[in-house]
N, CA, C and O atoms as a GROMACS GRO file, in nm:
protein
  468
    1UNK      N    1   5.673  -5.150   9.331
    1UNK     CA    2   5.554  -5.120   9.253
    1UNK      C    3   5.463  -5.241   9.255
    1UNK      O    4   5.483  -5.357   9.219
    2UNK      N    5   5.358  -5.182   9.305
    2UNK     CA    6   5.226  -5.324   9.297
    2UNK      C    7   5.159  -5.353   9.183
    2UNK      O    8   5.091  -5.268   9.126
    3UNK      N    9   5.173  -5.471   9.142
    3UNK     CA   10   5.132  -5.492   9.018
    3UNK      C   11   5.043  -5.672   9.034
    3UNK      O   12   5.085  -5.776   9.085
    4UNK      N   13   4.909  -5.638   8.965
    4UNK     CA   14   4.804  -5.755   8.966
    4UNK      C   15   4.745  -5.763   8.845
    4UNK      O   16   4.695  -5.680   8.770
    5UNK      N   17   4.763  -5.905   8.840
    5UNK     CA   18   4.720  -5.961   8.699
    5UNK      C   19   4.649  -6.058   8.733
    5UNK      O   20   4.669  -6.159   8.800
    6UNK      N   21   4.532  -6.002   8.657
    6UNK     CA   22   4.402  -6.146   8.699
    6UNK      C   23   4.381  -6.168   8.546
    6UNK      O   24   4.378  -6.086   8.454
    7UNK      N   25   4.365  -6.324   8.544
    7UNK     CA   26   4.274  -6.401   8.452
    7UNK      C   27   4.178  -6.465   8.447
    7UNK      O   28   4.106  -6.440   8.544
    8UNK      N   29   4.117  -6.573   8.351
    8UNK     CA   30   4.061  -6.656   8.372
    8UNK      C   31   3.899  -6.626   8.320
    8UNK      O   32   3.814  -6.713   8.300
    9UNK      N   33   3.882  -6.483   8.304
    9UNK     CA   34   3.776  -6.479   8.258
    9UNK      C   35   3.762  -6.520   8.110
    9UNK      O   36   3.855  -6.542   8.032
   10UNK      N   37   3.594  -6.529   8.075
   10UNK     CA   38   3.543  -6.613   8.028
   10UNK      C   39   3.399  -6.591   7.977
   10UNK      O   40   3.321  -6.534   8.053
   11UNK      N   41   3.357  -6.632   7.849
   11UNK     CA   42   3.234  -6.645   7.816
   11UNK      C   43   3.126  -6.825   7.896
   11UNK      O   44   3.145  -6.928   7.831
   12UNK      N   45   3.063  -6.832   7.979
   12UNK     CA   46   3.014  -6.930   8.005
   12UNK      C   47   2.887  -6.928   7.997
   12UNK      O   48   2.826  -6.821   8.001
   13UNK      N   49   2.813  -7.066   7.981
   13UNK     CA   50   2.678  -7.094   8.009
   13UNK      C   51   2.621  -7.091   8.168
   13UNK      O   52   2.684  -7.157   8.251
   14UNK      N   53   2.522  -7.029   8.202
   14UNK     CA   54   2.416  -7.088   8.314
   14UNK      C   55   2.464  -7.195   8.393
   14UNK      O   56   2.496  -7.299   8.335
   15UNK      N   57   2.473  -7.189   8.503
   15UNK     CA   58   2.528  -7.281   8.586
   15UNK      C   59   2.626  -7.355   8.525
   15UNK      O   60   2.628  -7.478   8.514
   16UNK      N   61   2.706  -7.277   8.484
   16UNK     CA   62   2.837  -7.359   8.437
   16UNK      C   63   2.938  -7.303   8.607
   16UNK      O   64   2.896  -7.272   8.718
   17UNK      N   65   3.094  -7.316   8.543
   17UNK     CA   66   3.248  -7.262   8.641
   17UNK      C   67   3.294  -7.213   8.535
   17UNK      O   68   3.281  -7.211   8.412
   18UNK      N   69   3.383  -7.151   8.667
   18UNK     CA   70   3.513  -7.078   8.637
   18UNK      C   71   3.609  -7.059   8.716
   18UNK      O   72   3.560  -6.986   8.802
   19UNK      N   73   3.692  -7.074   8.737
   19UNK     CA   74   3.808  -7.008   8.808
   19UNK      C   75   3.913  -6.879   8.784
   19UNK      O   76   4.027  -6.888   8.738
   20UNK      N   77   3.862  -6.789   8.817
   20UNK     CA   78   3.988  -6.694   8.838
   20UNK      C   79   4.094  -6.675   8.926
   20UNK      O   80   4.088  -6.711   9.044
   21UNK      N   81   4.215  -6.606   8.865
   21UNK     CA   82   4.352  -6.577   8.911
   21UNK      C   83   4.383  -6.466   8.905
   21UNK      O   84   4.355  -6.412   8.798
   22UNK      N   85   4.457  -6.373   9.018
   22UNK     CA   86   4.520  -6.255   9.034
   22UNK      C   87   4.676  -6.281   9.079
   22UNK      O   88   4.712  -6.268   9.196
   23UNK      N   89   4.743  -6.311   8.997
   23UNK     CA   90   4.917  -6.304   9.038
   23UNK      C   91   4.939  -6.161   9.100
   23UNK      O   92   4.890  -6.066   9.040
   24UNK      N   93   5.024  -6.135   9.240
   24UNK     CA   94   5.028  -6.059   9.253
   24UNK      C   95   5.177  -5.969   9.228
   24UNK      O   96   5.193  -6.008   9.112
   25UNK      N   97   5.271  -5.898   9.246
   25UNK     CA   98   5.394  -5.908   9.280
   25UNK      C   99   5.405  -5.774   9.311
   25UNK      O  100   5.311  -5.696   9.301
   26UNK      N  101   5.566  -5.728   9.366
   26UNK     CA  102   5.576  -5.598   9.466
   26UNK      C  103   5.546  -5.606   9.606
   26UNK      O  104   5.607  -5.533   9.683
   27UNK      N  105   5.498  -5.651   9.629
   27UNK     CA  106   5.429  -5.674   9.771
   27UNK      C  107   5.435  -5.843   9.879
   27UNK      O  108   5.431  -5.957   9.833
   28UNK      N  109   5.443  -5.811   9.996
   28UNK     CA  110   5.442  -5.932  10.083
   28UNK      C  111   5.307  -5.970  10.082
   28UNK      O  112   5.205  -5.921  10.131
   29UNK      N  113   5.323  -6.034  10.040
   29UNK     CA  114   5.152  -6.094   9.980
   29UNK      C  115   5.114  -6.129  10.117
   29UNK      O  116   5.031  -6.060  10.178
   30UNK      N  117   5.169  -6.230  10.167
   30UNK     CA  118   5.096  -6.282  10.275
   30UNK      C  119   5.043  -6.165  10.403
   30UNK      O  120   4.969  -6.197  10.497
   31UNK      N  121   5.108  -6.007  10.376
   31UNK     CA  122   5.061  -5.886  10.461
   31UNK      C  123   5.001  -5.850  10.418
   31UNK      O  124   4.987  -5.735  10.459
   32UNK      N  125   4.887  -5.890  10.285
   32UNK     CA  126   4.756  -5.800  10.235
   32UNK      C  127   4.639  -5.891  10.222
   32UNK      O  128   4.638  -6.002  10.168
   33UNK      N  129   4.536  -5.825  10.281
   33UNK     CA  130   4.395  -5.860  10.255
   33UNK      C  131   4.383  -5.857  10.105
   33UNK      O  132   4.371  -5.748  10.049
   34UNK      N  133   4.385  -5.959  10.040
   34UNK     CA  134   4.285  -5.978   9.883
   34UNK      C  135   4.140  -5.981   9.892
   34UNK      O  136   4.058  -6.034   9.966
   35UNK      N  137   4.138  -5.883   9.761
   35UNK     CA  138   3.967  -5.896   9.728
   35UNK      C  139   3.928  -5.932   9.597
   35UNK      O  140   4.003  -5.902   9.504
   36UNK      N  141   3.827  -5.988   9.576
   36UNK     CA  142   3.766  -5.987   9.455
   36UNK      C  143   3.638  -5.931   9.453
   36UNK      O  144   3.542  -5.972   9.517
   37UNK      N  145   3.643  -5.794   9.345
   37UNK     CA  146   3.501  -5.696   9.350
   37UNK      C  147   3.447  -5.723   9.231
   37UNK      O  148   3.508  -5.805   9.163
   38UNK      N  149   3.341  -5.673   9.184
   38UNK     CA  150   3.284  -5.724   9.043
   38UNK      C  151   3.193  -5.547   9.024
   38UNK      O  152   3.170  -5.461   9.109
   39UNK      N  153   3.162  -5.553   8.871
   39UNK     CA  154   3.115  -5.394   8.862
   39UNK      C  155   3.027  -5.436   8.717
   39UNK      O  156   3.088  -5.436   8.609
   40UNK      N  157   2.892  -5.468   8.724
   40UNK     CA  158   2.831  -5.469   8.592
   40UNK      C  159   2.840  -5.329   8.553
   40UNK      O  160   2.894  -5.226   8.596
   41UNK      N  161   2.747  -5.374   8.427
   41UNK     CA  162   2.710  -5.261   8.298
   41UNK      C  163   2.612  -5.164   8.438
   41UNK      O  164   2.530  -5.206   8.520
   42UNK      N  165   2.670  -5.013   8.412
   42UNK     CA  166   2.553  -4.923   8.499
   42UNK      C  167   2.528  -4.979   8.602
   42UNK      O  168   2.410  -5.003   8.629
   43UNK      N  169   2.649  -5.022   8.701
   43UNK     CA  170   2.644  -5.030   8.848
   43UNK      C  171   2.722  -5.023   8.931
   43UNK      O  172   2.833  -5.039   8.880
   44UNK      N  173   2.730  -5.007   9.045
   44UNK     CA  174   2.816  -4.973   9.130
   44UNK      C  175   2.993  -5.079   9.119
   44UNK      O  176   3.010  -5.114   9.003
   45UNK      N  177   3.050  -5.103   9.165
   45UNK     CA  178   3.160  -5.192   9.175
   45UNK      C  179   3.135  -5.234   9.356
   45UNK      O  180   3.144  -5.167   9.459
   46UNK      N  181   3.096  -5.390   9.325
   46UNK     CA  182   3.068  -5.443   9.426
   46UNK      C  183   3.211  -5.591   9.525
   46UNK      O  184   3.274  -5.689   9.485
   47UNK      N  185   3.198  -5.532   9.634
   47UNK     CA  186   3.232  -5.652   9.746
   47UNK      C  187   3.208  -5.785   9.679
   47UNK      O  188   3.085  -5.796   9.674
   48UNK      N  189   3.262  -5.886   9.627
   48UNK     CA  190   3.236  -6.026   9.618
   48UNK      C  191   3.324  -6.110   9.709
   48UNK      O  192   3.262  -6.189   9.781
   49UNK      N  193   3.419  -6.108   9.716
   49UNK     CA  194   3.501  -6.201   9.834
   49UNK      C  195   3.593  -6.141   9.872
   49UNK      O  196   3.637  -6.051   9.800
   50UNK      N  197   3.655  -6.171  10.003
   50UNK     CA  198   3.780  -6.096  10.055
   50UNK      C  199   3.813  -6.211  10.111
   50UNK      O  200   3.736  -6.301  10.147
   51UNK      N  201   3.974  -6.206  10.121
   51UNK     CA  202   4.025  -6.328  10.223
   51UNK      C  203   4.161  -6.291  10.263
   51UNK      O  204   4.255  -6.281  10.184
   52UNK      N  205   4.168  -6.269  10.398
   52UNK     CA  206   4.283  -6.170  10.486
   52UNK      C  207   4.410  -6.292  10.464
   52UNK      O  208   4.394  -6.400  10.406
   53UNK      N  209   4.522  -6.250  10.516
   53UNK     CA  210   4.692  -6.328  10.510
   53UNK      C  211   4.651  -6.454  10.584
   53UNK      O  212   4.721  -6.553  10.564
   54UNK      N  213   4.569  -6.462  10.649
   54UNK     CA  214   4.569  -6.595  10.747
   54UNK      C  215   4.442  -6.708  10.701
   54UNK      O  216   4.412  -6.813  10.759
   55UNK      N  217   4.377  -6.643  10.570
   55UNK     CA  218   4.234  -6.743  10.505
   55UNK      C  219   4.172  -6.683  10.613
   55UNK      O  220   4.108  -6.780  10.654
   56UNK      N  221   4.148  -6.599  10.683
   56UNK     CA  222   3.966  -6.581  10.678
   56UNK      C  223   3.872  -6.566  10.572
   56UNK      O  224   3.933  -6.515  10.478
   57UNK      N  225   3.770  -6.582  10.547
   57UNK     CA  226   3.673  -6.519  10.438
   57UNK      C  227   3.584  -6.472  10.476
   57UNK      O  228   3.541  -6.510  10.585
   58UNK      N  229   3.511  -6.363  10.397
   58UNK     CA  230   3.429  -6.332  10.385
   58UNK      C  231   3.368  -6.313  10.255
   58UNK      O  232   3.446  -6.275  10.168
   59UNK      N  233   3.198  -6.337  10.209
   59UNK     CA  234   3.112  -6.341  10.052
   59UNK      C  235   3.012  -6.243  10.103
   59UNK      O  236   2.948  -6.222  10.205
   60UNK      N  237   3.034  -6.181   9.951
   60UNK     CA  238   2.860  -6.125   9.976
   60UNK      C  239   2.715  -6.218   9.915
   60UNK      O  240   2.695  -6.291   9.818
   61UNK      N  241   2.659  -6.186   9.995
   61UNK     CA  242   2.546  -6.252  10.022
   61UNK      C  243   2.492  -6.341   9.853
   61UNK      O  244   2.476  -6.462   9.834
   62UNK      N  245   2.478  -6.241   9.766
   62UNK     CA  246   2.460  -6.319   9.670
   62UNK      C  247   2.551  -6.429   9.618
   62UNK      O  248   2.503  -6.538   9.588
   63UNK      N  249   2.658  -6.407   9.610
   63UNK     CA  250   2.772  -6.544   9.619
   63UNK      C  251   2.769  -6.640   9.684
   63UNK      O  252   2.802  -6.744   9.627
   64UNK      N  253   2.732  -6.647   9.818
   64UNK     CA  254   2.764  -6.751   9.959
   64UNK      C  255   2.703  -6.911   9.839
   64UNK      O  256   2.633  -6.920   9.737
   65UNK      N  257   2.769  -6.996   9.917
   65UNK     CA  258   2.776  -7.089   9.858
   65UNK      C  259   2.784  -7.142   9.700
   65UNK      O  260   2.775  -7.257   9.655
   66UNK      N  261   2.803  -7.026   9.639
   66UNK     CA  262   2.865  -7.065   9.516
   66UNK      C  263   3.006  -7.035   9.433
   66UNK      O  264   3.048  -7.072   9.323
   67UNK      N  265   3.053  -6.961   9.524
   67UNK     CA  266   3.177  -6.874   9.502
   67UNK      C  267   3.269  -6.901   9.640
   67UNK      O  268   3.232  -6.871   9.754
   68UNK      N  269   3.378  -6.954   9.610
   68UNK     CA  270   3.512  -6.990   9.692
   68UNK      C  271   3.664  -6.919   9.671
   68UNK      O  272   3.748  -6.960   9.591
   69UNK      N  273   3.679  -6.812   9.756
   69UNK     CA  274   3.819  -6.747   9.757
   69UNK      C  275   3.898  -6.842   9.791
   69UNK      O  276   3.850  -6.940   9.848
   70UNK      N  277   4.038  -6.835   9.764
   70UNK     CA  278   4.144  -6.913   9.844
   70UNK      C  279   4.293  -6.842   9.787
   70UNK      O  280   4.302  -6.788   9.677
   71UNK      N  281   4.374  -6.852   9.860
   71UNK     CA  282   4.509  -6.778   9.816
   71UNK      C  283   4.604  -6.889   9.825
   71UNK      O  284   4.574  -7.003   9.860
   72UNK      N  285   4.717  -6.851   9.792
   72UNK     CA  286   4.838  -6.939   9.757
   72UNK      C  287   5.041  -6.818   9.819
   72UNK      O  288   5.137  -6.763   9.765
   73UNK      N  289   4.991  -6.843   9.939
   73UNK     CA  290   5.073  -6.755   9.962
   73UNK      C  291   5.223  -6.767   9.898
   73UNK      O  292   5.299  -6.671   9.891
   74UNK      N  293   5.245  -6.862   9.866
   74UNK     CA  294   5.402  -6.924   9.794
   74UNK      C  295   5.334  -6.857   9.673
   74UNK      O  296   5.361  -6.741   9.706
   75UNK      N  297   5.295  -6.849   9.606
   75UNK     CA  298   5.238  -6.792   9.416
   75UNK      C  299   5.224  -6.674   9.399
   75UNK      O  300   5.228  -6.609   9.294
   76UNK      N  301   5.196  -6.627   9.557
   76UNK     CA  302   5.173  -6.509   9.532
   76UNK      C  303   5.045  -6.455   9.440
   76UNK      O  304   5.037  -6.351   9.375
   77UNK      N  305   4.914  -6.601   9.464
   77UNK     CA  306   4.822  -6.591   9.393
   77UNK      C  307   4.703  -6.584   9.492
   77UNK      O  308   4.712  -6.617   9.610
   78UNK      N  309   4.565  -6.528   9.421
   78UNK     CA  310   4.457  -6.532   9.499
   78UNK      C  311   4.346  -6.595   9.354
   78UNK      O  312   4.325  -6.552   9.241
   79UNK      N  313   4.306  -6.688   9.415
   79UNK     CA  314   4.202  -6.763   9.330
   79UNK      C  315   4.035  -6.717   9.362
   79UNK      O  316   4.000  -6.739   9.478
   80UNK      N  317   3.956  -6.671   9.293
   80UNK     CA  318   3.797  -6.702   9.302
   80UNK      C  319   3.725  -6.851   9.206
   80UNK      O  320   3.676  -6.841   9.093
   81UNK      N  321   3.733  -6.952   9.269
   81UNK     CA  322   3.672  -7.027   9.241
   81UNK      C  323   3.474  -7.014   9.198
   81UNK      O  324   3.422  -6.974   9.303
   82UNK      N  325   3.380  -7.030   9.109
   82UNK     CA  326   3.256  -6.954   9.122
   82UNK      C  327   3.199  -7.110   9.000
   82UNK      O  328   3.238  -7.154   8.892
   83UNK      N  329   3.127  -7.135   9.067
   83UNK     CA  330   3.021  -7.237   9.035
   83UNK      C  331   2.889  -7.207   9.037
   83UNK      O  332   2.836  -7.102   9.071
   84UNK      N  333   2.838  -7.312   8.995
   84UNK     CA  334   2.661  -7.286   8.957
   84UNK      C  335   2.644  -7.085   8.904
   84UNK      O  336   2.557  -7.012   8.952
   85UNK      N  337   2.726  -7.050   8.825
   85UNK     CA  338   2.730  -6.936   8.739
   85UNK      C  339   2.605  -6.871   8.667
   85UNK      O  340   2.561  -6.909   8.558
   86UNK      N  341   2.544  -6.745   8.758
   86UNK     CA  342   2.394  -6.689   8.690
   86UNK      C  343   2.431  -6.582   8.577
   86UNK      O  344   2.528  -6.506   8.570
   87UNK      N  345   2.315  -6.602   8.484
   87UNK     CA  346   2.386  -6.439   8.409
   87UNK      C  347   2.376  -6.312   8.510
   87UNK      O  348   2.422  -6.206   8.468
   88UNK      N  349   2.329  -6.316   8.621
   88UNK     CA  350   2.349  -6.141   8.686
   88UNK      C  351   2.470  -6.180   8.773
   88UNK      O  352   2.460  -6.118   8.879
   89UNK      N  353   2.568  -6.248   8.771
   89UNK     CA  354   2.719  -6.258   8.779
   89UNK      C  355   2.809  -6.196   8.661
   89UNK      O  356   2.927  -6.162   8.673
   90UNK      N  357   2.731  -6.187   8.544
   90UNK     CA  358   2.804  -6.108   8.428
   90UNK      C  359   2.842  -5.981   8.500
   90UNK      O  360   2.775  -5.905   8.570
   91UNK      N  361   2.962  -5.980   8.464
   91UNK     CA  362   3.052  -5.826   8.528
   91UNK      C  363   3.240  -5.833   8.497
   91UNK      O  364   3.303  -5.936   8.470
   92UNK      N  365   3.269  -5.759   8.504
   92UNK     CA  366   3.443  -5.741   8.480
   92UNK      C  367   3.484  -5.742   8.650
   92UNK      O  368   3.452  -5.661   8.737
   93UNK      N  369   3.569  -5.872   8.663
   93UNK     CA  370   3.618  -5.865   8.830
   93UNK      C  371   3.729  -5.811   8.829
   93UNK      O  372   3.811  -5.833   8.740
   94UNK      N  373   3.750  -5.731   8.928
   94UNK     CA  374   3.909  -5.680   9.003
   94UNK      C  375   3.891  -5.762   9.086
   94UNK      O  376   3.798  -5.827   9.134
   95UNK      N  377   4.027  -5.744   9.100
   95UNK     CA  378   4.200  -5.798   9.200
   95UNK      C  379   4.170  -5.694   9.266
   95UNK      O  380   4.137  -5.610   9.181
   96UNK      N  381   4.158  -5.623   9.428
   96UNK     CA  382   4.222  -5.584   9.487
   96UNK      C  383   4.310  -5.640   9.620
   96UNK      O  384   4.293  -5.741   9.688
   97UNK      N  385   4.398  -5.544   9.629
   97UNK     CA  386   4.496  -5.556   9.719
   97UNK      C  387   4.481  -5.489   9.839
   97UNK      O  388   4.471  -5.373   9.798
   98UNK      N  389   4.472  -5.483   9.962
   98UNK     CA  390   4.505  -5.385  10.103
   98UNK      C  391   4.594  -5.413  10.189
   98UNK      O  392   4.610  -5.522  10.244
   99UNK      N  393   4.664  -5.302  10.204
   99UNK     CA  394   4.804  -5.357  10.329
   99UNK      C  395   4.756  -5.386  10.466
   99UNK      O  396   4.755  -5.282  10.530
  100UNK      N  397   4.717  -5.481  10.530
  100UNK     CA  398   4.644  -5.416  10.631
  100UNK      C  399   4.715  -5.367  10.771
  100UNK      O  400   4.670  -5.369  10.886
  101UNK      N  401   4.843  -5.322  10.722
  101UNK     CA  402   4.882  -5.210  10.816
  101UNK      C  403   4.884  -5.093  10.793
  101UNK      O  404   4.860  -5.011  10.882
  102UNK      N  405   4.928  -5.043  10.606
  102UNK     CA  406   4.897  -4.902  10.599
  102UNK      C  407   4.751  -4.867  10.526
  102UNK      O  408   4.693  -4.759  10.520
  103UNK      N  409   4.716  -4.988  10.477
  103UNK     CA  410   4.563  -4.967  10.406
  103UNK      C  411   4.571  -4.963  10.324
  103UNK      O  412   4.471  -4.999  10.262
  104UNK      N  413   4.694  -4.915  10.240
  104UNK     CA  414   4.680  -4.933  10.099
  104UNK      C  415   4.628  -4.989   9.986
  104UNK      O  416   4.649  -5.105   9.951
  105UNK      N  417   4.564  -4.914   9.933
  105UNK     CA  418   4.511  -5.024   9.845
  105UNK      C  419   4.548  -5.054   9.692
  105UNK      O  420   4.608  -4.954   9.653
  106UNK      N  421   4.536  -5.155   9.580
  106UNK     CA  422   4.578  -5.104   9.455
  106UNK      C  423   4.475  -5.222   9.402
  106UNK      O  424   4.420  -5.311   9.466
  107UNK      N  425   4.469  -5.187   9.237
  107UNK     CA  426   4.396  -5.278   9.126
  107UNK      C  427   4.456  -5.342   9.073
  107UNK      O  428   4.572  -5.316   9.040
  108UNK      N  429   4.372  -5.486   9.040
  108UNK     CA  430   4.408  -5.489   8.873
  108UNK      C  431   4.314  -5.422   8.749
  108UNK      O  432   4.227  -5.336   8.736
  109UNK      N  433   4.395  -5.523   8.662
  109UNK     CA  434   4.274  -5.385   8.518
  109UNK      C  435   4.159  -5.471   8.492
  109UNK      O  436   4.094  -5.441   8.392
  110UNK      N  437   4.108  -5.607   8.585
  110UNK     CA  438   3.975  -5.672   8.515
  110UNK      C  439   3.940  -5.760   8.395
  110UNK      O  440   3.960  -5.762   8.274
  111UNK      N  441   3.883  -5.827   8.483
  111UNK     CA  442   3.899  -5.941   8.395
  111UNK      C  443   3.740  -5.978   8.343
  111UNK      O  444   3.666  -5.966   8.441
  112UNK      N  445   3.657  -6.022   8.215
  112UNK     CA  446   3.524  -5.964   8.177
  112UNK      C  447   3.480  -6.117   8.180
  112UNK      O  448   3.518  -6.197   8.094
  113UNK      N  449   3.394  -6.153   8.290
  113UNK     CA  450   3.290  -6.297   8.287
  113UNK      C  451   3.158  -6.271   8.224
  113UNK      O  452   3.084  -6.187   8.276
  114UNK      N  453   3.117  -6.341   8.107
  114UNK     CA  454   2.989  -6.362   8.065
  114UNK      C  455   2.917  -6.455   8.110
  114UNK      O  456   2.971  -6.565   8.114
  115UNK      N  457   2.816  -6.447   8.144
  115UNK     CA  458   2.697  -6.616   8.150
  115UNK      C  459   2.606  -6.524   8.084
  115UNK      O  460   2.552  -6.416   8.105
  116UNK      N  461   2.616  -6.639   7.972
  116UNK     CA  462   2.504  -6.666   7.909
  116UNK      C  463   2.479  -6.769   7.821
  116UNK      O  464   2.574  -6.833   7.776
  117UNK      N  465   2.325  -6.804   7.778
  117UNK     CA  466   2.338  -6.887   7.676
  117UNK      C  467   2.344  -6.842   7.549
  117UNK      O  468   2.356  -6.921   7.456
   0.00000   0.00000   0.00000
């Protein structure tokens, strides 16, 4: 059974940090693509970082250079590192998971970042 637990969220100021965490377990971590998606108030649930078993990355565009994925394949953790923090980053992030041999995918339950002053 796949099970993800992210933390780390947070009320912050305007170009403040944060770091989030998704522990993962059930799964060979190092055989799944991690993601981190984000979903404001009345909007879609969006792509923010992905980073495959071997550290590739990929950001969406509004993130690039302020937001850093990285995993911990021994922890069985996936980190979003996110600096210089705008309030239209306010959103609840998922953890997802993909097998990327059967595709599978699963959640966590979200974790709620504020910026504001």
């Amino acid at each position: 059974q796949v099970q993800l637990v992210e933390s780390g969220g947070a009320l912050v100021q305007p170009g403040g940090s944060l770091r989030l965490s998704c522990a993962a377990s059930g799964i060979i971590f190092s055989d799944y693509v991690m993601d981190w998606y984000r979903q404001a108030p009345g909007k879609q649930r969006e792509l923010v970082a992905r980073i495959t078993g071997g550290g590739y990355t990929t950001y969406a565009n509004s993130v690039k250079g302020r937001f850093t994925i990285s995993r911990d394949n021994f922890k069985n953790t996936v980190y979003l590192q996110m600096n210089s923090l705008k309030p239209e980053d306010t959103a609840v992030y998922y953890c997802h998971s993909e097998d990327q041999y059967s595709g599978r995918g699963d959640w966590g339950q979200g974790t709620q970042v504020t910026v504001s002053s």
